[in-house]
Residue frames as a rotation matrix with the C-alpha (Angstrom) as fourth column:
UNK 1
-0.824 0.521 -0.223 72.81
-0.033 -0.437 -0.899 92.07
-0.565 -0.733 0.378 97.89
UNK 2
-0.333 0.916 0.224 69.28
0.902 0.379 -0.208 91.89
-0.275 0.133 -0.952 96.80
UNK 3
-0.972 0.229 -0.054 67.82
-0.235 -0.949 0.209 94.83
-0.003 0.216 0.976 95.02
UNK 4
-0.314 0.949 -0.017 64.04
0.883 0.285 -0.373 94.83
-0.349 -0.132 -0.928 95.67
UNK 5
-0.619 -0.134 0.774 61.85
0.410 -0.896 0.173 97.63
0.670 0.424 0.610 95.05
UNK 6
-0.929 -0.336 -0.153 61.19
0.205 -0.124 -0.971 99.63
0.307 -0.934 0.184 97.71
UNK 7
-0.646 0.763 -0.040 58.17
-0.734 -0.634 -0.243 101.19
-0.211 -0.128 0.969 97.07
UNK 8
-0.537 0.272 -0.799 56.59
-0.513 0.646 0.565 97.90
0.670 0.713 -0.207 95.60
UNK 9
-0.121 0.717 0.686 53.45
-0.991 -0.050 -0.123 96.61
-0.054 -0.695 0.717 97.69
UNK 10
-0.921 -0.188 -0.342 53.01
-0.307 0.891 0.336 93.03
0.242 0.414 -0.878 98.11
UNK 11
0.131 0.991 0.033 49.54
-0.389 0.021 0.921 91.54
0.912 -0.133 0.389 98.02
UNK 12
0.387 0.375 0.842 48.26
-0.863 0.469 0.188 89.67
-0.325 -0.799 0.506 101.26
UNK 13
0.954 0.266 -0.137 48.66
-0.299 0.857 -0.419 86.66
0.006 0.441 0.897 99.06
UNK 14
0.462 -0.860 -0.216 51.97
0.087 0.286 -0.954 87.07
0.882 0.423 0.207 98.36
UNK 15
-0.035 -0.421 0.906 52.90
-0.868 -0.436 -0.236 87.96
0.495 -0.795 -0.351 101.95
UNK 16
0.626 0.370 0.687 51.03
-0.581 0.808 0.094 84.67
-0.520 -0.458 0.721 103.14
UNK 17
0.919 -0.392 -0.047 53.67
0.325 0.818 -0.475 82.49
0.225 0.422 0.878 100.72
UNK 18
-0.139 -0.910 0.391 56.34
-0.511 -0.272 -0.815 84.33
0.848 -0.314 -0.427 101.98
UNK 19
-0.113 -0.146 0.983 55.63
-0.964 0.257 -0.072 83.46
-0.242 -0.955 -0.169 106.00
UNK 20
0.953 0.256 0.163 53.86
-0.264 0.964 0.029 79.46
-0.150 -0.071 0.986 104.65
UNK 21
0.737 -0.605 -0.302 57.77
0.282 0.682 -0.675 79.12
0.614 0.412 0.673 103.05
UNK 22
-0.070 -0.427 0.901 59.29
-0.834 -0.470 -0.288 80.73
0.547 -0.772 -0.324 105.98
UNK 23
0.260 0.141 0.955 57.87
-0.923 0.327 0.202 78.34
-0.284 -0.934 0.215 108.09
UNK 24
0.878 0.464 0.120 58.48
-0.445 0.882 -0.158 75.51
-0.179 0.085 0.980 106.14
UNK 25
0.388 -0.881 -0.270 62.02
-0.199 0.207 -0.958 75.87
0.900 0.425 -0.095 105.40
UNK 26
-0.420 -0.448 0.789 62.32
-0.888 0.027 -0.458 75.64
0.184 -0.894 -0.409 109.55
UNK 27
0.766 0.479 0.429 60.27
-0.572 0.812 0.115 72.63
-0.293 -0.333 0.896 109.50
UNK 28
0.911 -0.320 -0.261 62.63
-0.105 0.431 -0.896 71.50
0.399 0.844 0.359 106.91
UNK 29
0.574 -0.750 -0.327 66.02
0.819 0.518 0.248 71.79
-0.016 -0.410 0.912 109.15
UNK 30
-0.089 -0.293 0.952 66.83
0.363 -0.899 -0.243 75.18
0.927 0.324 0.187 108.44
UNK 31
-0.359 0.041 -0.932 67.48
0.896 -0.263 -0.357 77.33
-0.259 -0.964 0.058 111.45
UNK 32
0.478 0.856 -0.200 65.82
0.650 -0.497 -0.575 80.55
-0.591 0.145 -0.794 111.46
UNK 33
0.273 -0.253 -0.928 68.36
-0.300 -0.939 0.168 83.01
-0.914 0.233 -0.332 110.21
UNK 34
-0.817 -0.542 0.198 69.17
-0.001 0.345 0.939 80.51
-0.577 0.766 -0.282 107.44
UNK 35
-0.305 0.702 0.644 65.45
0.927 0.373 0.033 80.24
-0.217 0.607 -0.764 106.34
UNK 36
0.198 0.301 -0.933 65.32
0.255 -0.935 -0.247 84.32
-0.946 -0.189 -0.262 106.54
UNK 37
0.066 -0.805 -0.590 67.78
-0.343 -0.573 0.744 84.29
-0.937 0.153 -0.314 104.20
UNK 38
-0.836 0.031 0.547 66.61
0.359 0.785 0.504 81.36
-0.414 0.618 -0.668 101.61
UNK 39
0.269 0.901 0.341 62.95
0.952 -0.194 -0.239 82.41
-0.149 0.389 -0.909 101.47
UNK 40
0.309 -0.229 -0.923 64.39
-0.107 -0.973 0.206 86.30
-0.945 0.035 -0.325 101.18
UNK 41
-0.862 -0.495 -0.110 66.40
-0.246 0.219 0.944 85.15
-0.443 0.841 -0.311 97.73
UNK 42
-0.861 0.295 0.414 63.80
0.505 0.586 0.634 82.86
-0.055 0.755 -0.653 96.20
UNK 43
0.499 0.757 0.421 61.06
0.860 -0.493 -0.133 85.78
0.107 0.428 -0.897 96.41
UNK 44
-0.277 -0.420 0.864 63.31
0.669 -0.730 -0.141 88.67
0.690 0.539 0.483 95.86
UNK 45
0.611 0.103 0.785 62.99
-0.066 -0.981 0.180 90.73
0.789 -0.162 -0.593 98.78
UNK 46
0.082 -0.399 0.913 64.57
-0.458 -0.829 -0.321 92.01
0.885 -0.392 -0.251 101.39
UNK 47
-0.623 -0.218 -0.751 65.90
0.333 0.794 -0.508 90.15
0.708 -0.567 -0.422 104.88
UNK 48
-0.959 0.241 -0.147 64.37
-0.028 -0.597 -0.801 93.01
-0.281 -0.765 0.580 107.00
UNK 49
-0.310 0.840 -0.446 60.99
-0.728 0.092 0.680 92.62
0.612 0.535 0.582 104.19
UNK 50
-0.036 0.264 -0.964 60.69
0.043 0.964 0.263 88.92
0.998 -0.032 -0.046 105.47
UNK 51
-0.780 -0.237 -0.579 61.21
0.463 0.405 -0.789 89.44
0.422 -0.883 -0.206 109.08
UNK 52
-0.553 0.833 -0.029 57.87
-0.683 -0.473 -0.557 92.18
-0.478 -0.288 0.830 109.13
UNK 53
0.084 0.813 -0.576 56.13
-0.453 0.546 0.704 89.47
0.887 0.202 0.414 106.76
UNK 54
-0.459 0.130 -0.879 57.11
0.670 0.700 -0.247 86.56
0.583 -0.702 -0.409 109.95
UNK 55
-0.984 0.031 -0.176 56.14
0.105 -0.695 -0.711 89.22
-0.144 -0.718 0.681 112.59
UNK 56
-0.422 0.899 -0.118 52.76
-0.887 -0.437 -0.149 89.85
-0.185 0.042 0.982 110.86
UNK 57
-0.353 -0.034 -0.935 52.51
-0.425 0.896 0.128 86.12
0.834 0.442 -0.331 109.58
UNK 58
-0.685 0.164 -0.710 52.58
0.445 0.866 -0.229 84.92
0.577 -0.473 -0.666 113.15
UNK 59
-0.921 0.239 -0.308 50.30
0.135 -0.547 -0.827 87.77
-0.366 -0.803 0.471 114.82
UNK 60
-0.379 0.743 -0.551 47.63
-0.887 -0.462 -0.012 87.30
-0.263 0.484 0.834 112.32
UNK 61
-0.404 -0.187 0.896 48.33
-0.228 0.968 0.099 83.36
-0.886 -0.164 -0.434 112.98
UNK 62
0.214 0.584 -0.783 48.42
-0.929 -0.127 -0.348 82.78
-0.303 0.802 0.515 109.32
UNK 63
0.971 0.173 -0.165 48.70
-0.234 0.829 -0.508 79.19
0.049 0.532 0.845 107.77
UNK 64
-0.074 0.400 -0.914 50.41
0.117 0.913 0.390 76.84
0.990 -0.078 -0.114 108.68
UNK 65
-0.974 0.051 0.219 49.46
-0.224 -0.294 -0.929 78.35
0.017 -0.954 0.298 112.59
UNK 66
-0.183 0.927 0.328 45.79
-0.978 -0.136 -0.161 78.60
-0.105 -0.350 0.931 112.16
């Protein structure tokens, strides 16, 4: 399991490379719950962390969307 810290704020910045490698690991052949789970590991957080970054990611239509 992933130990993140909970309280631990992530910039904008760092939220925006979470959702750009989100999306690219689905460009990439990955299906979604598999790229939740890849791009969750390689920046240490949380599956449930990554699914409010995609959620805000696409409602703020951040790179690659805009």
């Amino acid at each position: 399991m992933i130990q993140e810290k909970e309280h631990v704020q992530l910039s904008e910045d760092q939220r925006k490379a979470i959702f750009l490698a989100l999306v690219d690991a689905q460009d990439h052949e990955m299906n979604v719950a598999q790229s939740r789970i890849f791009v969750g590991e390689h920046f240490n957080v949380s599956e449930s962390r990554v699914r409010e970054i995609e959620r805000e990611g696409m409602k703020n239509k951040w790179p690659p969307l805009a």
